[in-house]
gemmi code that builds the backbone of each chain (N, CA, C; Angstrom):
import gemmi

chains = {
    "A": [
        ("UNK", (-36.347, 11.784, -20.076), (-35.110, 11.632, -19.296), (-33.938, 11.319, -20.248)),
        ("UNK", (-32.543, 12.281, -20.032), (-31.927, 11.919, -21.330), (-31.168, 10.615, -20.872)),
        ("UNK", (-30.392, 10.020, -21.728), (-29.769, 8.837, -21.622), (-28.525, 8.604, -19.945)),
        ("UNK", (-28.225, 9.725, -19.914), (-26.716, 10.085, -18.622), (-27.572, 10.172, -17.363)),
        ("UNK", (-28.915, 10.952, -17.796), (-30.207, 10.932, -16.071), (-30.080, 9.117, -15.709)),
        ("UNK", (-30.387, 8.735, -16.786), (-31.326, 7.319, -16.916), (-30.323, 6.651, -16.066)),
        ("UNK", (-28.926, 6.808, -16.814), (-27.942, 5.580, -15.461), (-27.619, 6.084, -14.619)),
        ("UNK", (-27.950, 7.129, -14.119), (-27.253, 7.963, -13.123), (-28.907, 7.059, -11.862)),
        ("UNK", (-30.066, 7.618, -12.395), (-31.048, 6.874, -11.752), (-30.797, 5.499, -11.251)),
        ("UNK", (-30.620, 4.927, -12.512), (-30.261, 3.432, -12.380), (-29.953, 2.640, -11.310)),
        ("UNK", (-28.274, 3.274, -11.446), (-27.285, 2.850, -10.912), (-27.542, 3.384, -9.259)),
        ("UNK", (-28.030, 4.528, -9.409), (-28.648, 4.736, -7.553), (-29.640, 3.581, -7.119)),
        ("UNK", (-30.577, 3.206, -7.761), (-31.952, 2.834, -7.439), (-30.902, 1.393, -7.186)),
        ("UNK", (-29.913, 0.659, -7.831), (-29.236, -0.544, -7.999), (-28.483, -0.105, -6.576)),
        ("UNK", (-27.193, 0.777, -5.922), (-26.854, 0.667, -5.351), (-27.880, 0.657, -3.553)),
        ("UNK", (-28.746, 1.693, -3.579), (-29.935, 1.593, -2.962), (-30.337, -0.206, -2.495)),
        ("UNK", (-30.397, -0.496, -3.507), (-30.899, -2.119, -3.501), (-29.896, -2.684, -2.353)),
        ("UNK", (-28.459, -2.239, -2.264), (-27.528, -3.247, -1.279), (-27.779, -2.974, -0.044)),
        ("UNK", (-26.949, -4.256, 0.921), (-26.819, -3.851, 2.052), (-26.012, -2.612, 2.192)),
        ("UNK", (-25.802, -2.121, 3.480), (-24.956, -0.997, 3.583), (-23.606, -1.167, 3.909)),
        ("UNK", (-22.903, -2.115, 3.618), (-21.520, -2.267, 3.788), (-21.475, -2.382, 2.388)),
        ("UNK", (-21.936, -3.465, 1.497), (-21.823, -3.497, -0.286), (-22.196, -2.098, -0.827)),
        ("UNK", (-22.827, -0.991, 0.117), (-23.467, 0.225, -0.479), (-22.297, 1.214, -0.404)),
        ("UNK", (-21.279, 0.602, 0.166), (-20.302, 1.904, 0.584), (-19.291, 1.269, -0.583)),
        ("UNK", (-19.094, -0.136, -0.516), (-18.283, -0.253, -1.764), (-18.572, -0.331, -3.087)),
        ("UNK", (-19.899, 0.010, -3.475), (-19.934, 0.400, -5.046), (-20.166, 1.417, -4.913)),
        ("UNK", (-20.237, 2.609, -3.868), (-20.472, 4.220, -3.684), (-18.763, 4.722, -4.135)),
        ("UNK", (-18.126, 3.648, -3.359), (-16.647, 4.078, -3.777), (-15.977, 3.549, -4.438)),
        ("UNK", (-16.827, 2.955, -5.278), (-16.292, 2.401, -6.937), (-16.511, 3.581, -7.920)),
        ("UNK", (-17.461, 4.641, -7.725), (-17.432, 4.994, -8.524), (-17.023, 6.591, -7.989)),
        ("UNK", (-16.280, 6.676, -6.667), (-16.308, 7.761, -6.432), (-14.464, 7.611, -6.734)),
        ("UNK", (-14.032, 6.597, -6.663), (-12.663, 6.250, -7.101), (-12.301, 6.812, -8.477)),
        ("UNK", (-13.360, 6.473, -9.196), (-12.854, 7.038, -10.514), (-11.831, 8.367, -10.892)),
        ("UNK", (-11.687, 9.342, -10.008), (-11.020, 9.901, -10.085), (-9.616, 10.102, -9.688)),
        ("UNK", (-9.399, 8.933, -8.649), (-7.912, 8.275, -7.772), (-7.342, 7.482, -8.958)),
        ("UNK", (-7.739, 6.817, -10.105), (-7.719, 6.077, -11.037), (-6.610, 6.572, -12.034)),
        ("UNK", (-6.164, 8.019, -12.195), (-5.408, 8.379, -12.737), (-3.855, 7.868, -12.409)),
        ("UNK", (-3.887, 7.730, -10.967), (-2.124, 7.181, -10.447), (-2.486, 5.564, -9.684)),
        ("UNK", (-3.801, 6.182, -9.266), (-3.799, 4.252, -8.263), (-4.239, 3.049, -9.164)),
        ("UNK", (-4.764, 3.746, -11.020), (-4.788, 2.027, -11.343), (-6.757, 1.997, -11.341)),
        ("UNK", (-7.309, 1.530, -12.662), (-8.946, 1.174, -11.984), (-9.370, 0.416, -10.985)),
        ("UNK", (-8.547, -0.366, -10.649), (-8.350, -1.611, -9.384), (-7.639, -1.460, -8.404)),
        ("UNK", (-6.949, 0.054, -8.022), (-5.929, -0.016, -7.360), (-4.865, -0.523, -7.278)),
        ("UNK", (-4.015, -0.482, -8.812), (-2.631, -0.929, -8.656), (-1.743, 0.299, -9.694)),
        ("UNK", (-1.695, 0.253, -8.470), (-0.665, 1.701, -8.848), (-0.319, 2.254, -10.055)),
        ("UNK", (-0.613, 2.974, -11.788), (-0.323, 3.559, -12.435), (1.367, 4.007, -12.532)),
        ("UNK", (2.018, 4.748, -11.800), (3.262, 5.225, -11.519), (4.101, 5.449, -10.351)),
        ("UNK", (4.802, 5.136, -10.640), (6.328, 4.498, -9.499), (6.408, 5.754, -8.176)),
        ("UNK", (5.187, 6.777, -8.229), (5.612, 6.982, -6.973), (4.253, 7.502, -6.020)),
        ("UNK", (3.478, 6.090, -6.328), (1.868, 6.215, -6.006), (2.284, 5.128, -5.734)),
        ("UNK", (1.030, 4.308, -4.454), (1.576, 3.812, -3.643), (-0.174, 2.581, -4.552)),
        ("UNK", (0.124, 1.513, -4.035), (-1.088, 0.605, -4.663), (-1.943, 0.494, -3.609)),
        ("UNK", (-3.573, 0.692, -3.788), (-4.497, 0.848, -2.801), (-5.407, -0.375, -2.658)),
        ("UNK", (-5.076, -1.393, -3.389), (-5.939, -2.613, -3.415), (-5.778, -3.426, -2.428)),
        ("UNK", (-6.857, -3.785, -1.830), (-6.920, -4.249, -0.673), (-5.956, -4.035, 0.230)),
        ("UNK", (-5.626, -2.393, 0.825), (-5.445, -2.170, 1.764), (-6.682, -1.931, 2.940)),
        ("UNK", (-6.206, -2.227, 3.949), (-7.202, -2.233, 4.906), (-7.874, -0.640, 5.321)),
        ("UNK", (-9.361, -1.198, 5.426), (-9.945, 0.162, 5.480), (-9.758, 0.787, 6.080)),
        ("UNK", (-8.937, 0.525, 7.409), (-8.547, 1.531, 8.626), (-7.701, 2.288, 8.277)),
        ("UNK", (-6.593, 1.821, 7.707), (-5.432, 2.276, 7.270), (-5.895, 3.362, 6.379)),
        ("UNK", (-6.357, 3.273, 5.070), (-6.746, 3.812, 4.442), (-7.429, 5.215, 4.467)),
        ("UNK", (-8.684, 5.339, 5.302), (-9.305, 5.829, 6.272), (-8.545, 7.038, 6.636)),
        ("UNK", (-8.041, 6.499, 7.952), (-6.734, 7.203, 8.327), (-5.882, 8.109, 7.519)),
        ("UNK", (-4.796, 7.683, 6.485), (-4.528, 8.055, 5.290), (-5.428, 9.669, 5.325)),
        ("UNK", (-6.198, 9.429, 4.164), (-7.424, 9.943, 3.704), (-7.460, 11.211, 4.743)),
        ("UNK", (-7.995, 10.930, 6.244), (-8.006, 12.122, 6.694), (-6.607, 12.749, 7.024)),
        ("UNK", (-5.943, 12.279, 7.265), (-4.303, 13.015, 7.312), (-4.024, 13.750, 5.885)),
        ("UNK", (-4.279, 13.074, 5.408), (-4.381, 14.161, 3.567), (-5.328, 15.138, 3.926)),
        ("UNK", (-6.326, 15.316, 4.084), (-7.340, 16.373, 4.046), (-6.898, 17.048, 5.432)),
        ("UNK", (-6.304, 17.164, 6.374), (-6.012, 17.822, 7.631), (-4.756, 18.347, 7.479)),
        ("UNK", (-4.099, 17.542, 6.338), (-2.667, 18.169, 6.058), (-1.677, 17.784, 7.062)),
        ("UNK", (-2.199, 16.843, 8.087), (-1.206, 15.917, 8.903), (-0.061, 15.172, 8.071)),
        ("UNK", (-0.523, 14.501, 6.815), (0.276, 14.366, 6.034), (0.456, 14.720, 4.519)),
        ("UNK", (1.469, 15.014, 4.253), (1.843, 15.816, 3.165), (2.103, 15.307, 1.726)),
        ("UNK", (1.342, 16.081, 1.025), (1.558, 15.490, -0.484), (0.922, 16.498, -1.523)),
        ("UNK", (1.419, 17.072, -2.228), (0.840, 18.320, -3.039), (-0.874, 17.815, -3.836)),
        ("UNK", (-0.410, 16.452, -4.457), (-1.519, 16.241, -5.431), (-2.669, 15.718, -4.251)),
        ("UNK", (-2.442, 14.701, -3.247), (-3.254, 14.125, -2.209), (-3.879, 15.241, -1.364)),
        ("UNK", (-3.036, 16.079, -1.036), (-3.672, 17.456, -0.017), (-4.494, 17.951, -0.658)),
        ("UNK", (-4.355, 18.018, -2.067), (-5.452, 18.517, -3.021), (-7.309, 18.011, -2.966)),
        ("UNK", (-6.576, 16.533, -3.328), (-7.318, 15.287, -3.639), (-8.722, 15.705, -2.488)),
        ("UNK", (-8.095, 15.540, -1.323), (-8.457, 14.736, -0.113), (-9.639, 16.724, 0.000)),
        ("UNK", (-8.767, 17.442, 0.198), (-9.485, 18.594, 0.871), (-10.840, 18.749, 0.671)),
        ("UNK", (-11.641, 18.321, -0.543), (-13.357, 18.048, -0.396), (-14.043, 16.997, 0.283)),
        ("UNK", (-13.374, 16.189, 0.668), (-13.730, 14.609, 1.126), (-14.409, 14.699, 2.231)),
        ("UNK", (-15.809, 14.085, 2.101), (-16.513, 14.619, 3.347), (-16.046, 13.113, 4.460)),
        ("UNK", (-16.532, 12.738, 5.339), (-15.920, 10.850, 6.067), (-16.394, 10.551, 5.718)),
        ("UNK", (-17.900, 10.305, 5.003), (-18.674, 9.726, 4.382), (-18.077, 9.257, 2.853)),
        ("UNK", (-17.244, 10.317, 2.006), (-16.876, 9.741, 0.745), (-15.062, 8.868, 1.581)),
        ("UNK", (-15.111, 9.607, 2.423), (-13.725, 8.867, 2.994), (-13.838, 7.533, 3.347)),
        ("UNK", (-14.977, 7.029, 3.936), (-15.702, 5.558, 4.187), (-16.160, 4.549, 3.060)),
        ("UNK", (-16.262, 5.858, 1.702), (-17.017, 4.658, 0.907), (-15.313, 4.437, 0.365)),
        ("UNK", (-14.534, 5.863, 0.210), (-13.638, 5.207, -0.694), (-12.589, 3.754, -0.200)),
        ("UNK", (-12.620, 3.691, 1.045), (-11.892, 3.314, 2.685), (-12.574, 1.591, 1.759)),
        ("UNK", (-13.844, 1.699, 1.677), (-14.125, 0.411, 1.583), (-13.988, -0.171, 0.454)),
        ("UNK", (-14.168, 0.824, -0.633), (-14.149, 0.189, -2.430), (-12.403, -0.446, -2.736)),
        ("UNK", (-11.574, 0.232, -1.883), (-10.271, -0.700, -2.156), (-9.900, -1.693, -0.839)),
        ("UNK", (-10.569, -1.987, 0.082), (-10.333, -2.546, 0.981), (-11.157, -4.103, 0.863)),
        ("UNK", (-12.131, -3.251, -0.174), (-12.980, -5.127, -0.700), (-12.045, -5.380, -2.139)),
        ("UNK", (-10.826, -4.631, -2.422), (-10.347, -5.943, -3.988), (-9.449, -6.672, -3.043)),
        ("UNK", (-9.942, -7.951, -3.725), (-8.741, -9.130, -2.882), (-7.356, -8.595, -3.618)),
        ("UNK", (-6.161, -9.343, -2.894), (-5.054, -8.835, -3.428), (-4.406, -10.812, -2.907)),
        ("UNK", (-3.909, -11.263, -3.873), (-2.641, -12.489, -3.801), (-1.432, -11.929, -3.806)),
        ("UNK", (-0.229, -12.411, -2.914), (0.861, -11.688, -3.282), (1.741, -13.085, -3.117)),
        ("UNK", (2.696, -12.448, -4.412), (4.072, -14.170, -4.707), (4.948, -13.504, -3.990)),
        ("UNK", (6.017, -14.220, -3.597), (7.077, -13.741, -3.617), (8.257, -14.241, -4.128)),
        ("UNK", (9.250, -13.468, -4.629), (10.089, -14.007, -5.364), (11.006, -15.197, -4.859)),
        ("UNK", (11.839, -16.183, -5.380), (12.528, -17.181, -5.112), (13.499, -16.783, -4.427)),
    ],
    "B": [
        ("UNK", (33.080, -23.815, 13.352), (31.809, -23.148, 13.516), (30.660, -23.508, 14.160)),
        ("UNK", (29.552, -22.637, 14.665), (28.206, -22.993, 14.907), (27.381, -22.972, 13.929)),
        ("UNK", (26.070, -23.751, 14.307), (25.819, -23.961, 13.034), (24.700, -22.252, 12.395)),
        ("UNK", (24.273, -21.364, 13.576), (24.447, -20.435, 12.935), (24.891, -19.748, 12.670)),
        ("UNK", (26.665, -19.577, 13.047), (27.580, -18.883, 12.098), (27.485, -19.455, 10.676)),
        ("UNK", (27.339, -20.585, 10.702), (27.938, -21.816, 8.816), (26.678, -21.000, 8.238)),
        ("UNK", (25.080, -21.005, 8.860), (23.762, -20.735, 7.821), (24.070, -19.105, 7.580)),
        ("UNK", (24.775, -18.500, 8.330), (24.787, -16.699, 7.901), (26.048, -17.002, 6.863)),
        ("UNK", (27.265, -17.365, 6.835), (28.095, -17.433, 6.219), (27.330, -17.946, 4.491)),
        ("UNK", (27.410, -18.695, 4.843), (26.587, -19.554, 3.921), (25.090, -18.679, 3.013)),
        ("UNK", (24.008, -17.875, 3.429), (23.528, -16.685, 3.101), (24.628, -15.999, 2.566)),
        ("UNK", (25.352, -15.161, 3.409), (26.433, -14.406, 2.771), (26.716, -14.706, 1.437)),
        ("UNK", (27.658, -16.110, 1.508), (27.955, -16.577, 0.402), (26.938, -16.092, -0.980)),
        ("UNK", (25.805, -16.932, -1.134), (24.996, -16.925, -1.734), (24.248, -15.543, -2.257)),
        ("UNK", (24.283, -14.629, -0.981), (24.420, -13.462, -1.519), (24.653, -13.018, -2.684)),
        ("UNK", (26.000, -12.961, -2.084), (27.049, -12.302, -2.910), (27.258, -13.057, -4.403)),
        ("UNK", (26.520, -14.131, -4.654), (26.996, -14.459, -5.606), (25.773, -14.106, -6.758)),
        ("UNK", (24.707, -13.422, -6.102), (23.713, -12.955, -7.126), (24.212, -11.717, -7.849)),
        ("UNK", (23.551, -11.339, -9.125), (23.563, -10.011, -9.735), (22.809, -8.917, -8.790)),
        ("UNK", (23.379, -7.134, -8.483), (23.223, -6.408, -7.652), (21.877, -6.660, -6.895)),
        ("UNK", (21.091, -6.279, -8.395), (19.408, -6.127, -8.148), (18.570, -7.374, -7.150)),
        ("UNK", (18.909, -8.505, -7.704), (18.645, -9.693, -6.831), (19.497, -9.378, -5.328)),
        ("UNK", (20.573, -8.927, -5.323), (21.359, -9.016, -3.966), (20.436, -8.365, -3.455)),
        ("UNK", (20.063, -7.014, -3.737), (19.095, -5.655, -2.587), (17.725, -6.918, -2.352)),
        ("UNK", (17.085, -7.515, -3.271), (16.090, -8.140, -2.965), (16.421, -9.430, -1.868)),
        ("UNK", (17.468, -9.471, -1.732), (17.795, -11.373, -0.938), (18.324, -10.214, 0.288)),
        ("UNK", (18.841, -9.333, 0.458), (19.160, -8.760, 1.587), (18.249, -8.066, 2.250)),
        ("UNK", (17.034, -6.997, 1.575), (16.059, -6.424, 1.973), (14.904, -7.937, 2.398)),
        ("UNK", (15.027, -9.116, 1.975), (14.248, -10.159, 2.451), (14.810, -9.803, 4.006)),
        ("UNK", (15.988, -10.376, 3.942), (16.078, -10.871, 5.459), (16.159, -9.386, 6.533)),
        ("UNK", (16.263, -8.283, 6.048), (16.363, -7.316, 7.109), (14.723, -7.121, 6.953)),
        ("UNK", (13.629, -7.175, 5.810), (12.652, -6.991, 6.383), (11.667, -8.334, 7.387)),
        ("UNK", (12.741, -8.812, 8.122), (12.215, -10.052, 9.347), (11.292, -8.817, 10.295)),
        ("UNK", (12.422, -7.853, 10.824), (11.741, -6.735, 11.611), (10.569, -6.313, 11.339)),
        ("UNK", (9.855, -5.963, 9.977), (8.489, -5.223, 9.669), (7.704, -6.384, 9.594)),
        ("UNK", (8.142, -7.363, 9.738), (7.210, -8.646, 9.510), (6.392, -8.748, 10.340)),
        ("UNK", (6.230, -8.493, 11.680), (5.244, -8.656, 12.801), (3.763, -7.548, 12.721)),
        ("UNK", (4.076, -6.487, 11.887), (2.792, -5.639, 11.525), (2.535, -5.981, 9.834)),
        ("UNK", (3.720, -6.095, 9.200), (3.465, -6.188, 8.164), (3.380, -7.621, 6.911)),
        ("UNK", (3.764, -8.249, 7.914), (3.430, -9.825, 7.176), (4.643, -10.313, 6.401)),
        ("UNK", (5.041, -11.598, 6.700), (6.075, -12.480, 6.556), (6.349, -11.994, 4.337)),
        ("UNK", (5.101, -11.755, 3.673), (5.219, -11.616, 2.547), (4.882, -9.976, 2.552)),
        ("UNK", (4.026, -9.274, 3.198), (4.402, -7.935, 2.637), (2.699, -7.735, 2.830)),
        ("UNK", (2.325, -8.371, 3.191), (0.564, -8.173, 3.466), (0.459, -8.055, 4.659)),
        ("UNK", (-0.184, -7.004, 5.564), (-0.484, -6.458, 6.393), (-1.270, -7.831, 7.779)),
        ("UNK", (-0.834, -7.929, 8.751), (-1.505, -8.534, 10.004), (-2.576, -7.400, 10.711)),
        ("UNK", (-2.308, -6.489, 10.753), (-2.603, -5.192, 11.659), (-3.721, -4.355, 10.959)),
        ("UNK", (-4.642, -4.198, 10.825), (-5.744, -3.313, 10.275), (-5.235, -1.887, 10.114)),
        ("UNK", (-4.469, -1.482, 10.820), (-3.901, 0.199, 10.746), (-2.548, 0.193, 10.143)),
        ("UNK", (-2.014, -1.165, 9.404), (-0.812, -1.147, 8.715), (-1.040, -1.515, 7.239)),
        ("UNK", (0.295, -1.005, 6.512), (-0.234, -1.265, 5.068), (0.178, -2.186, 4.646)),
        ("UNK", (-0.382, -2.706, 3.525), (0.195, -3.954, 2.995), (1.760, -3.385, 2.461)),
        ("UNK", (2.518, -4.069, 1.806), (3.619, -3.181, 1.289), (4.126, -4.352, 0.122)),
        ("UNK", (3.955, -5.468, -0.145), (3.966, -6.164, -0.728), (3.454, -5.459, -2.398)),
        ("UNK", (4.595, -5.674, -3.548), (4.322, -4.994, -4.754), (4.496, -3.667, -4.527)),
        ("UNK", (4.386, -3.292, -3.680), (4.272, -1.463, -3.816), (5.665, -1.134, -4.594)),
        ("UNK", (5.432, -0.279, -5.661), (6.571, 0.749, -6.151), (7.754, 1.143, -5.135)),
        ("UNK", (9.245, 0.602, -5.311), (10.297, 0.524, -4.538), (10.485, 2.071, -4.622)),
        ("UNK", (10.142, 3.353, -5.399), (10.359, 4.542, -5.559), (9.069, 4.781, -4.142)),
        ("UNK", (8.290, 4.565, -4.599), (7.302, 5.253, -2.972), (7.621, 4.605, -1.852)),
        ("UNK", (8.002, 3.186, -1.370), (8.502, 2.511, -0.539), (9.692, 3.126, 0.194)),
        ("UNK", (10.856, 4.157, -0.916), (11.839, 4.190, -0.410), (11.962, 5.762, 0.490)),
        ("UNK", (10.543, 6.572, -0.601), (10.414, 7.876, -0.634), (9.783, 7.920, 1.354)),
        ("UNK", (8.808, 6.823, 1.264), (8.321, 6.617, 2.525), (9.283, 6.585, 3.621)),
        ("UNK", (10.232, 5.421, 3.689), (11.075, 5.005, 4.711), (11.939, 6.176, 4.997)),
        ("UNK", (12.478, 7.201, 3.762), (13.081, 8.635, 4.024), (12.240, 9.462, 5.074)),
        ("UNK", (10.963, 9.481, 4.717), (10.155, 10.353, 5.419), (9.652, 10.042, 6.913)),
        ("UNK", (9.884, 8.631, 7.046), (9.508, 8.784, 8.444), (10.951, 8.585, 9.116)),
        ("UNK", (12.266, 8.574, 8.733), (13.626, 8.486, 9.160), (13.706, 9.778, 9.270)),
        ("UNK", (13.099, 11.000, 8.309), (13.242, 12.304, 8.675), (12.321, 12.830, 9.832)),
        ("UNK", (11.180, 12.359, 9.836), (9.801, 12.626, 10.491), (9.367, 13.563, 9.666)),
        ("UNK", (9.682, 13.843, 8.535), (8.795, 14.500, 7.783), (7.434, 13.287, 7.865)),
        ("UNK", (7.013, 12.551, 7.563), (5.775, 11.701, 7.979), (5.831, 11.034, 9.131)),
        ("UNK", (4.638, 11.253, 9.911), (4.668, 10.652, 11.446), (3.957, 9.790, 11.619)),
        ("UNK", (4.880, 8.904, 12.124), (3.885, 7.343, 12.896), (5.176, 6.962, 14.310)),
        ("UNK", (4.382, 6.618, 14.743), (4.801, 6.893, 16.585), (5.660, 5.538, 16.693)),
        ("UNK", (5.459, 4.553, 15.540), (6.297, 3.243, 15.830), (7.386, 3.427, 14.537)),
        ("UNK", (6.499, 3.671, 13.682), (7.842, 3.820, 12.123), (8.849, 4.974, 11.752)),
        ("UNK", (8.430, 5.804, 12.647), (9.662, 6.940, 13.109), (10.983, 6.056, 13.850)),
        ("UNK", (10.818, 5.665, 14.643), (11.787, 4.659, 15.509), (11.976, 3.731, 15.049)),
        ("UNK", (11.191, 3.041, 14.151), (11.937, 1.774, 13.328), (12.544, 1.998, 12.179)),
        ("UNK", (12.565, 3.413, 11.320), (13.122, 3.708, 9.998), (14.516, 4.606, 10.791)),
        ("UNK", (14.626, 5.098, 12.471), (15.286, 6.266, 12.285), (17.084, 5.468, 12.125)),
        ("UNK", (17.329, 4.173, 12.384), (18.537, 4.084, 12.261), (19.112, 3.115, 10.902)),
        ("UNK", (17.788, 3.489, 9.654), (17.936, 2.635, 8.543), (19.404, 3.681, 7.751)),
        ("UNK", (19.931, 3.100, 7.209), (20.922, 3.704, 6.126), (20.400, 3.905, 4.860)),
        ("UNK", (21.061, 4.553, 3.857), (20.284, 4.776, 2.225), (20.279, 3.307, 1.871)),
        ("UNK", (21.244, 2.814, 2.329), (21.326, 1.395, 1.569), (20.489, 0.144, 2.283)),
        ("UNK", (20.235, 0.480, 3.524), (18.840, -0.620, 3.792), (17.619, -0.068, 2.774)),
        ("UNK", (17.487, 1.369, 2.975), (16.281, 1.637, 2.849), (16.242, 1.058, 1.108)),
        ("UNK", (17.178, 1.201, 0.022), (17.191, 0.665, -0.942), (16.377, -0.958, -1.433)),
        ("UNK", (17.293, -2.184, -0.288), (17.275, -3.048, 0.203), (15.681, -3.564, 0.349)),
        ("UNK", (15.378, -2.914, 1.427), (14.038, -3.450, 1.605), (12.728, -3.202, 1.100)),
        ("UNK", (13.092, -1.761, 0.339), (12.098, -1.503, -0.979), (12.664, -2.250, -2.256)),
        ("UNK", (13.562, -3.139, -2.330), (13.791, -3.985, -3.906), (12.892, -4.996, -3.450)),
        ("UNK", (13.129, -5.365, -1.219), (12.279, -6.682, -1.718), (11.028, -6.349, -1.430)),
        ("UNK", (10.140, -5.814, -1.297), (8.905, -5.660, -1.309), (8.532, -5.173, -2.525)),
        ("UNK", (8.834, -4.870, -3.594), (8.791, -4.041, -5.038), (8.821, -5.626, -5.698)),
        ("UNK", (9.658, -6.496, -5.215), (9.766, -7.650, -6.434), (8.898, -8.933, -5.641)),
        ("UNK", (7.950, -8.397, -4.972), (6.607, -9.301, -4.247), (5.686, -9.310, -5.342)),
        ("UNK", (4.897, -10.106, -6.484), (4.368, -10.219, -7.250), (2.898, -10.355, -6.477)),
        ("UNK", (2.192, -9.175, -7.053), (0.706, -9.133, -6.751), (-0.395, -8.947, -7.970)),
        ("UNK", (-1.556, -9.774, -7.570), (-2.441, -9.958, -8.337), (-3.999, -9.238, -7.495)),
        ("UNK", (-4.914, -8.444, -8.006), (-5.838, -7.811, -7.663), (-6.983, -8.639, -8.214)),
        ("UNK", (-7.523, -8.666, -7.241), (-9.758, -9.073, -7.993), (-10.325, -8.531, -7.650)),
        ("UNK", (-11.024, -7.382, -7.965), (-11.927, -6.609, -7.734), (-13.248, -7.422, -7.299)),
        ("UNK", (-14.078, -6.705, -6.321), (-15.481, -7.475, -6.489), (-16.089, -7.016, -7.049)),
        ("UNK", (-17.745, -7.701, -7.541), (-18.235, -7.845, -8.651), (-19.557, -6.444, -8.728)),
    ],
}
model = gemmi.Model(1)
for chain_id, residues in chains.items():
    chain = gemmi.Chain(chain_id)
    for i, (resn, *xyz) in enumerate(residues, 1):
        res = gemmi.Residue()
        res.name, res.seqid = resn, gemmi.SeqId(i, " ")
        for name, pos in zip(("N", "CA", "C"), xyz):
            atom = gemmi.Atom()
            atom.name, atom.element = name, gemmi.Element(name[0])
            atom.pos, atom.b_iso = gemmi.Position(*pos), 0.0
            res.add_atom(atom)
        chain.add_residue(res)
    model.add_chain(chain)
structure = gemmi.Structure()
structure.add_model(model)
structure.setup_entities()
């Protein structure tokens, strides 16, 4: 088994191990990796006209997600994004930024 | 005077006596009182189907509030609450949600 099988195994047989709410958010930890280019590895936004996805709520999100892929709502790179997304990767991704806590200050 | 004519006067005042950038942020505070009931006194979401908006990029914040004032993006309540914003609220209340300081923790 070469070395890339081995964690690919791994890391299934590890996510396997969770409940199924923790199973959807490390399914969409790593299915994020590719949102990571503008939203940030944590979901905080990369560039000023990407919106920050950390701990937004999964409904919202969700939602989102299928309006991108239905083309309800509009966005060249997101309409893109979204158009393979089965609800299932839409659920895990819904949950992998909906579990980072987020603190917010506000200014004086 | 009453005494809430003296506390708006008095705001006013104080206003006006900040540099621009701080002004859009001390003015977009108090006009965003209105989004506060879905969207939270600091910019974090009450409502499961609303977004946080707290930190978000004042360029997507503002790009947003255009789009549902146009209905180019549709939401059945934020169409009617963006449609009688001006360029200069919409400025306003994306400085103060842009200068909401947020911190992310991923889980483990």
């Amino acid at each position: 088994m070469k070395p890339n099988s081995f964690c690919t195994v791994a890391a299934l047989a590890w996510v396997l191990a969770l409940p199924a709410a923790a199973q959807d958010v490390q399914a969409g930890r790593q299915r994020a990796q590719a949102c990571a280019v503008c939203h940030g590895p944590v979901g905080l936004s990369t560039t000023p006209d990407a919106p920050h996805l950390a701990g937004q709520p999964a409904l919202y999100l969700a939602a989102q997600l299928r309006a991108y892929r239905s083309g309800a709502r509009r966005h060249e790179v997101m309409n893109v994004m979204a158009r393979g997304l089965t609800d299932e990767d839409i659920a895990q991704l819904s949950a992998w930024y909906a579990a980072i806590r987020i603190d917010a200050q506000p200014p004086q």
